[in-house]
C-alpha positions in Angstrom: -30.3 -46.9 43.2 -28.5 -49.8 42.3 -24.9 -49.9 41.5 -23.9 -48.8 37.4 -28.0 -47.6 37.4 -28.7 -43.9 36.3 -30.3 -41.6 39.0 -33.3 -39.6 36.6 -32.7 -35.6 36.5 -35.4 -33.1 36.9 -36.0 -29.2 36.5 -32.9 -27.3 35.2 -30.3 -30.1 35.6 -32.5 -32.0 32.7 -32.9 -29.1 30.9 -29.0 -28.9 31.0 -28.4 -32.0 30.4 -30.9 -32.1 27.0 -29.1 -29.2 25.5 -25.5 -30.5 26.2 -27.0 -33.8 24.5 -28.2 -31.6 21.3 -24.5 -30.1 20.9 -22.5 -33.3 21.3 -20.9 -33.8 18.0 -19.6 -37.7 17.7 -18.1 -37.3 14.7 -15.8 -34.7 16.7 -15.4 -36.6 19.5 -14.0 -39.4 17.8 -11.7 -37.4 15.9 -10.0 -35.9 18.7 -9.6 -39.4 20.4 -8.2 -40.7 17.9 -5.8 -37.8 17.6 -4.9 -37.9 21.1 -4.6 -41.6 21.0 -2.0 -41.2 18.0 -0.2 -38.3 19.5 0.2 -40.0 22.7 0.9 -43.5 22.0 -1.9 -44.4 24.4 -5.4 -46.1 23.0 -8.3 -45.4 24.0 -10.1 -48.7 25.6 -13.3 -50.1 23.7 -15.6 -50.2 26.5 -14.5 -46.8 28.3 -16.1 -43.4 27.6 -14.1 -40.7 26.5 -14.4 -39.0 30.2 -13.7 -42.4 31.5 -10.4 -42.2 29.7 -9.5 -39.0 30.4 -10.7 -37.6 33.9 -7.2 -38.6 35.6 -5.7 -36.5 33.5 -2.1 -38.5 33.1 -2.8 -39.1 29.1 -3.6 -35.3 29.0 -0.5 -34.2 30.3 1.3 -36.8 28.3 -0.5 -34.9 24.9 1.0 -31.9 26.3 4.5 -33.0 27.1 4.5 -34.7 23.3 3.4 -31.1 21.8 5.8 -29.8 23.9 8.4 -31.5 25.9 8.1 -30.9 29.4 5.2 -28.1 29.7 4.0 -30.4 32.2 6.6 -30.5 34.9 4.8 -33.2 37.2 2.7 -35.9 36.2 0.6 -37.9 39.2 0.0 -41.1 38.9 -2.1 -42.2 42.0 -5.7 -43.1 41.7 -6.9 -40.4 44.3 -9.5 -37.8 43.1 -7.2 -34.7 44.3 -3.8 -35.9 42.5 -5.9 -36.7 39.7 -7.6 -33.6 39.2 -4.3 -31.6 39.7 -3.3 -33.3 36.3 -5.7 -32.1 34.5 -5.4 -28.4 36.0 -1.8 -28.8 35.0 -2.9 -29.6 31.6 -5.5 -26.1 31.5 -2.3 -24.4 32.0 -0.4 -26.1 29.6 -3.4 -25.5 27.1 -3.0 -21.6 28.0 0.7 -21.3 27.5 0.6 -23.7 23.8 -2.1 -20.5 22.9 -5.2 -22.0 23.3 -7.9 -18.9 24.3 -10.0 -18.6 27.8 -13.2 -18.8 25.8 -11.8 -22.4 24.5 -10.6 -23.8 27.7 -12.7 -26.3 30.0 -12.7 -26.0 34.1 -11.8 -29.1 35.6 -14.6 -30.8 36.7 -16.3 -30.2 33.2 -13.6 -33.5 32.9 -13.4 -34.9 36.0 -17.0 -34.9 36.9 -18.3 -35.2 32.8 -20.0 -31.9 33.1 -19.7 -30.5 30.2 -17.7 -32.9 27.8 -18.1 -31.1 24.2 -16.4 -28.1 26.1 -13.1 -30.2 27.1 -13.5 -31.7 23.3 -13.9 -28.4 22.0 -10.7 -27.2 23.8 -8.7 -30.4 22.5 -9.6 -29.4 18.9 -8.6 -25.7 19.7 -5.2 -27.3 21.1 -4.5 -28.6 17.8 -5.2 -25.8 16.1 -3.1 -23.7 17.8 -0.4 -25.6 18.3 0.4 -25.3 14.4 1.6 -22.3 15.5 3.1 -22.0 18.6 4.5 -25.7 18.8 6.8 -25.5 15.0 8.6 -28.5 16.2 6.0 -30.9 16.6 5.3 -32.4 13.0 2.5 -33.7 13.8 -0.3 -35.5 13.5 -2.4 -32.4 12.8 -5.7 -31.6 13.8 -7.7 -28.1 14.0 -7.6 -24.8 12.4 -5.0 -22.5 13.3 -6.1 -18.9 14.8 -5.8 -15.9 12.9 -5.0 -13.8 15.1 -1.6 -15.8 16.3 -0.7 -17.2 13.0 -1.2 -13.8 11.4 3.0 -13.1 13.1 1.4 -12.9 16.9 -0.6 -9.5 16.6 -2.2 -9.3 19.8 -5.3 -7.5 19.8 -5.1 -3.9 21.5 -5.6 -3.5 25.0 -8.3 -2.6 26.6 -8.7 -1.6 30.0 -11.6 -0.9 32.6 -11.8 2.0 34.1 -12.9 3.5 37.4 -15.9 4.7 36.1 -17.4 1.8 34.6 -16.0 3.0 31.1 -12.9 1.6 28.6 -10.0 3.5 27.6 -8.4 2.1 24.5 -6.6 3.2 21.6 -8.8 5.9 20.0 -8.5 8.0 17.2 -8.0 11.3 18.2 -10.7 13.7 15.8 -9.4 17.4 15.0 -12.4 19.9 15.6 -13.9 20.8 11.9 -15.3 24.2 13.5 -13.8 26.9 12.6 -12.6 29.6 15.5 -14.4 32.8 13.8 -17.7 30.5 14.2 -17.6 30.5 17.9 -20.2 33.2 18.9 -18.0 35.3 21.8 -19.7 36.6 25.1 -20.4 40.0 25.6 -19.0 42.5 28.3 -21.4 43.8 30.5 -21.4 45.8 34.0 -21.7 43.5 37.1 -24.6 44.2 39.1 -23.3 45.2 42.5 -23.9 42.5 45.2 -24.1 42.4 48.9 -20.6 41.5 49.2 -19.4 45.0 47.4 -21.0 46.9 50.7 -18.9 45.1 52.9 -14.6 45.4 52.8 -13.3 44.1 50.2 -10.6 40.9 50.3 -7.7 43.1 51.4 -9.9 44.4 54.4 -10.0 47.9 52.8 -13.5 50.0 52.6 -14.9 50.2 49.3 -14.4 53.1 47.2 -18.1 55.2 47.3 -19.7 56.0 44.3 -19.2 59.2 42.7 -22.2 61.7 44.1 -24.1 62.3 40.9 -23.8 66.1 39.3 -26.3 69.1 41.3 -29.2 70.1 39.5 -28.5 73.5 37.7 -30.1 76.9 39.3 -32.8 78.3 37.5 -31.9 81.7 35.5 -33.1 84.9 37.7 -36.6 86.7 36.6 -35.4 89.7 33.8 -36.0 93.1 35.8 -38.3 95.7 34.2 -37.3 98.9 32.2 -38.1 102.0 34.6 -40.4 104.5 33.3 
């Protein structure tokens, strides 16, 4: 193919591609550049794309650093893919620390590669919104709606944690038993059957104790002897 010429996409990757194309929001998209392009100082060019413009990842970090000064400790500035893509890692982790949620954040090469470009303007909209909260010095430009469960005074959700077998333990309720105790139906005593083991000497090594012999038969009352004559 020749140079600036799309290569056509088949199977999955179209299919991909088509539904990315039936999310993309311009209307968003243009929002947020112009909010970064505000926040930042920094315009976005006329003929660049909105990945274009942000795949090295220096403006980015520069958004961060203006939300919050220095979140970004080191900013590259070389054209090389690697330095380039550690920007916008940097950035992610900025983007996790200001309070934006997992669910929210973009992988790097969703940017750097245009993979999935509503999920990095998604996160940039969730950045604004949560850095209403978490960022009370910076006075704007605004953009976004603020979470609920951070601006509601930072109530984290409880904690839930896997456990080894496969379930979760939280933080339950504990129930009190509505039964009452006369209810429960009680087992009754009855005689062990004798097994093979009783035969044998007991644990201590001492003979078992033999059955009482069962009572003798009583003798049968003597013939009455006759009257003499």
């Amino acid at each position: 193919a020749e140079a600036g010429e799309e290569l056509p996409v088949y199977g999955l990757d179209r299919e991909i591609a088509a539904a990315m194309a039936a999310k993309h929001d311009p209307k968003l998209e243009a929002e947020v550049c112009n909010w970064v392009s505000v926040v930042t100082g920094t315009p976005k060019p006329a003929d660049a794309s909105t990945q274009e413009w942000l795949k090295s990842g220096v403006v980015l970090c520069q958004l961060a650093n203006k939300l919050r000064p220095v979140v970004v400790k080191k900013v590259n500035t070389g054209k090389l893919a690697f330095v380039q893509m550690e920007n916008v890692s940097s950035f992610i982790a900025a983007c996790r620390e200001l309070g934006v949620g997992e669910s929210n954040l973009f992988s790097t090469v969703d940017l750097f590669e245009g993979k999935n470009m509503n999920q990095v303007v998604s996160a940039l909209f969730a950045l604004g919104g949560a850095v209403q909260v978490t960022c009370p010095d910076f006075k704007g430009p605004h953009i976004g709606i603020p979470p609920k469960e951070v601006a509601q005074g930072g109530a984290k959700r409880p904690t839930v944690m896997a456990t080894q077998m496969g379930g979760f333990a939280g933080v339950m309720e504990r129930q009190k038993p509505t039964e009452r105790a006369d209810y429960v139906v009680k087992p009754i005593d009855r005689p062990l059957a004798a097994t093979s083991t009783d035969a044998g000497a007991s644990a201590g090594g001492q003979p078992p104790v033999p059955a009482p012999a069962p009572a003798a038969a009583a003798a049968p009352a003597p013939a009455p002897v006759p009257a003499p004559a």
